[in-house]
N, C-alpha and C positions, 0 to 999 in steps of 0.2 A: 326536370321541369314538369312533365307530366304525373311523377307523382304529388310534388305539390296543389300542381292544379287540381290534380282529383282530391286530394286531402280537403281541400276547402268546399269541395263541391257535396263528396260525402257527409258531414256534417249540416247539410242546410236542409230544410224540411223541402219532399215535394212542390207544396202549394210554392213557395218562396223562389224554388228552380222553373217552374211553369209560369207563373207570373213571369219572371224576367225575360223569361222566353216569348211572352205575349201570348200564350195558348190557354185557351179555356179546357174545361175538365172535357169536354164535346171533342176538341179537336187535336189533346193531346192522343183520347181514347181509338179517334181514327185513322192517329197517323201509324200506333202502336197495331191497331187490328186487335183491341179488345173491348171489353162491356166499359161504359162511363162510369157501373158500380166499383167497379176494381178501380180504377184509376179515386173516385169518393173513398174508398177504401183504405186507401196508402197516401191520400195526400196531407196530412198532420203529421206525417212519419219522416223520420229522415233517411234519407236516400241509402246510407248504409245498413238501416234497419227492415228497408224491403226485404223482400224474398229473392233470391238469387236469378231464378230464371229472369222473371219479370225485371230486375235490375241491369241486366245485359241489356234488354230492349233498350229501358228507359234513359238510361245513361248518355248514348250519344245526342240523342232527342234534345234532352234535358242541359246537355253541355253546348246546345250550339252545331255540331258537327256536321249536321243535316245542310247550312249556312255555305258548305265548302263545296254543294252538290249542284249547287244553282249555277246555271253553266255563262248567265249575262255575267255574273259576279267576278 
């Protein structure tokens, strides 16, 4: 299951996982704790074609995962 799911997730541009997410380039950049250019940087890109560190970050963010940390939920 989970490699499917990342299968699909891989493939979708940045911008496309962040929208869905509801975050703008401002509050993806401060959940991650980097510059808002870097995030302008890679958002036309697809998620598999980031840079490997920065993609560990962005990955759980981008997937939702964060969603499972909200303690009312």
């Amino acid at each position: 299951m989970f490699f499917f799911k990342n299968f699909r997730i891989n493939n979708k541009t940045v911008k496309e996982l962040r929208k869905n997410q509801g975050f703008t380039v401002r509050e993806l950049a401060i959940k991650l704790k980097v510059e808002t250019k870097v995030i302008k940087m890679i958002d036309e890109k697809k998620l598999k074609d980031v840079p490997e560190p920065l993609r560990t970050k962005i990955s759980p963010v981008l997937r939702g995962d964060i969603l499972n940390k909200i303690p009312w939920l």
